[in-house]
N, C-alpha and C positions, 0 to 999 in steps of 0.2 A: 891132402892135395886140394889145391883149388882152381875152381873152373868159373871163366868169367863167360857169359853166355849175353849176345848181344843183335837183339831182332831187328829188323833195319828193313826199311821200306822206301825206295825213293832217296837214300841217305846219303848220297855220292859225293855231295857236297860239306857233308859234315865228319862223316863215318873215321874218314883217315885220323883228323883231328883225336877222337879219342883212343885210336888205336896204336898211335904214336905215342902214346903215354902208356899207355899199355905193356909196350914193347920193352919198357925201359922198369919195369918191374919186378924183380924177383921174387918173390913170394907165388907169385903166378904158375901153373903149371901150366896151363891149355886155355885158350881164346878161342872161343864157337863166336861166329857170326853165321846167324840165320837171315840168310837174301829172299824176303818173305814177297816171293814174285816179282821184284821192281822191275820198273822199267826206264830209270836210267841206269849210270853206271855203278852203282854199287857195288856189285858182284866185281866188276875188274879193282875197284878201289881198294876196296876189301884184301884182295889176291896179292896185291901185293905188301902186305905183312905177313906176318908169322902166324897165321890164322889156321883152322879146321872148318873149312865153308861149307853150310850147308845149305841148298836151295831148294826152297820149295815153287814149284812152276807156275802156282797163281798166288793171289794175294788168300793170306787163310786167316789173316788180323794177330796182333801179340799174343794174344792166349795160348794157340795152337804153334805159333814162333816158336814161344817161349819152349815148349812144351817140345818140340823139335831138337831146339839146342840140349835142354836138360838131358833126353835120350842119349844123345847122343857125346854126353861130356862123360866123363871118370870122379870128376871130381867128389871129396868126403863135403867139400864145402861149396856152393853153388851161389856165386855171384853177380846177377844180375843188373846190368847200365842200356840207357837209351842209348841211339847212337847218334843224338846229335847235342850232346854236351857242349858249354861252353865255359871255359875256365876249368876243367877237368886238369888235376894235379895226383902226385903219387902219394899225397898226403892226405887227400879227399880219401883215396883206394885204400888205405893203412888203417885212417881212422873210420869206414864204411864197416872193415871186416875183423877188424883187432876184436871186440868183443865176442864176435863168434868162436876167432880163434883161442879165447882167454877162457873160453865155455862161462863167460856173464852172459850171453845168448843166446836162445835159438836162430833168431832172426833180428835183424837190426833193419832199419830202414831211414835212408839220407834223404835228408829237409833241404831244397835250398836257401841259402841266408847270406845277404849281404852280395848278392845279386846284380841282378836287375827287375826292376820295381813291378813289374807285371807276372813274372814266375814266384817272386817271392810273395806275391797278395796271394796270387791262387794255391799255394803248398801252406800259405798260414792258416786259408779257409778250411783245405782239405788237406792235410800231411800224411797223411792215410793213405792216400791217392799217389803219394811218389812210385818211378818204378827204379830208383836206386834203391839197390836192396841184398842183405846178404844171407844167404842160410842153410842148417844142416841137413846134407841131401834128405839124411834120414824123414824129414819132416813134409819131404815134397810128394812122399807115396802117395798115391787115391786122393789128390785134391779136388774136391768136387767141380763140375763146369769148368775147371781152367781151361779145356781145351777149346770150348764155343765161346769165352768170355768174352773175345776180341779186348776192345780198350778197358774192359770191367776185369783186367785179369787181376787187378790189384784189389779188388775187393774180394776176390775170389779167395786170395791170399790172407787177407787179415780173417775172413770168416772163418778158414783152416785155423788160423793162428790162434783163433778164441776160443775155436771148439775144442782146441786139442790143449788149450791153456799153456801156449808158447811163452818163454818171454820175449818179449821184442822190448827192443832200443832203439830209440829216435837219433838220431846221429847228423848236427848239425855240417851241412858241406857249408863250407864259408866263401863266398864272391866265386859262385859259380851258378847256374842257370844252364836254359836249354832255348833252341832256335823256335820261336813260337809256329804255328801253324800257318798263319796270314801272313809271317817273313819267307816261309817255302813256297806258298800257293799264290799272294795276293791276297786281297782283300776278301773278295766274296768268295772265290773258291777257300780260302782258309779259313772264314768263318763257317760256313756249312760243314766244311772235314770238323770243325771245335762242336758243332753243335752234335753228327751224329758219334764224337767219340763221347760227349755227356751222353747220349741215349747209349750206348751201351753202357757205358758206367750205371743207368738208373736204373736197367733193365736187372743190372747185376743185383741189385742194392733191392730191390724190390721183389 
C-alpha cells in the first residue's frame, strides 16, 4: 500500500497542480495533504480532490506536517512531494517509488534535472536537501527531531538513514522543479522566508 503525504502551507495556488496528477495514478492508494495552518485557500483547493485532509490550526513547519500526515496514512510505503511542484508527471511518481517497490531500497530520494536553472544549481549543491522522497514505513519509526525540524526535516531524514545504514537512491526527476520562494512572496519577503528555512536546515546540520 502507498501513501503519498503532502504538507502545504499557503499552497492554494500551486497545490491543485500536483494533485491532478496524483489523481490519475494507480499504484496510489491514499493522498494526505496536511493544511499546516494556511491562511489562504489551500484547505478548499486541496477539498476538492480525492484527498484525506488534515489541518493543523497554526503553522507547526514540515517536520511536524510531515509527521502529521505520516500518522495519519496506512500506507507499507510512505511517499512524500512539496506541493508546489512544477512539471510533476506520473513518470516522475513511477520512477520516485519503483525502487522501493523492487525492494533495491529503503528510501530513494528525487533530484531535480533539466529544470529550471535556479532549482536545479541549488539540488546539485545540496541533493540531500530534496524533499521528494520515497520510503519504507518501517524506517520512519523514532526519527529523531523530525517533529521540531521545521525546513531541516530532510536532514533529519538522511541522519536516520545513516545511522540505520538505509539504502538510498538518488532518483533523477527530469524538466521538473518547484515555485521558488521570492515567486510566492516577492522579492524581500521571499528572500528572508529562503534565509530562515537555511537556519533551520543549519540548525539541523549542526
Amino acid at each position: 500500500m502507498i501513501s503519498v503525504v503532502i504538507p502545504a502551507f499557503n499552497e492554494g495556488k500551486n497545490i491543485g497542480r500536483v494533485l491532478s496528477v496524483l489523481e490519475t495514478i494507480d499504484l496510489i492508494d491514499e493522498i494526505i495533504v496536511v493544511n499546516d495552518g494556511s491562511t489562504d485557500d489551500t484547505k478548499e483547493q486541496a477539498s476538492k480532490y480525492n484527498v484525506k485532509l488534515v489541518n493543523l490550526e497554526k503553522n507547526q513547519g514540515k517536520g511536524k506536517a510531515l509527521k502529521a500526515g505520516i500518522d495519519n496514512s496506512k500506507g507499507d510505503i510512505i511517499v512524500m512531494l512539496d506541493a508546489d511542484l512544477i512539471g510533476f508527471t506520473k513518470k516522475h511518481f513511477v520512477n520516485l517509488v519503483s525502487p522501493v517497490l523492487k525492494n533495491e531500497a529503503d528510501m530513494t530520494i528525487g533530484i531535480f534535472s533539466g529544470g529550471r536553472k535556479s532549482t536545479d544549481f541549488a539540488q546539485k549543491i545540496a541533493p540531500f536537501l530534496s524533499g521528494q522522497r520515497a520510503i519504507k514505513r518501517q524506517f520512519l519509526e523514532n526519527i529523531e527531531e523530525m517533529e521540531i525540524s521545521r525546513f531541516g526535516v530532510e536532514i533529519a531524514l538522511n541522519r536516520h538513514a545513516e545511522k540505520n545504514k538505509l539504502r538510498v537512491v538518488n532518483v533523477p526527476l527530469e524538466n521538473m522543479s518547484h515555485v521558488m520562494k521570492e515567486e510566492k512572496l516577492g522579492l524581500v519577503k521571499g528572500f528572508y522566508a529562503r534565509l530562515k528555512m537555511y537556519f533551520d536546515i543549519l540548525k539541523m546540520w549542526i
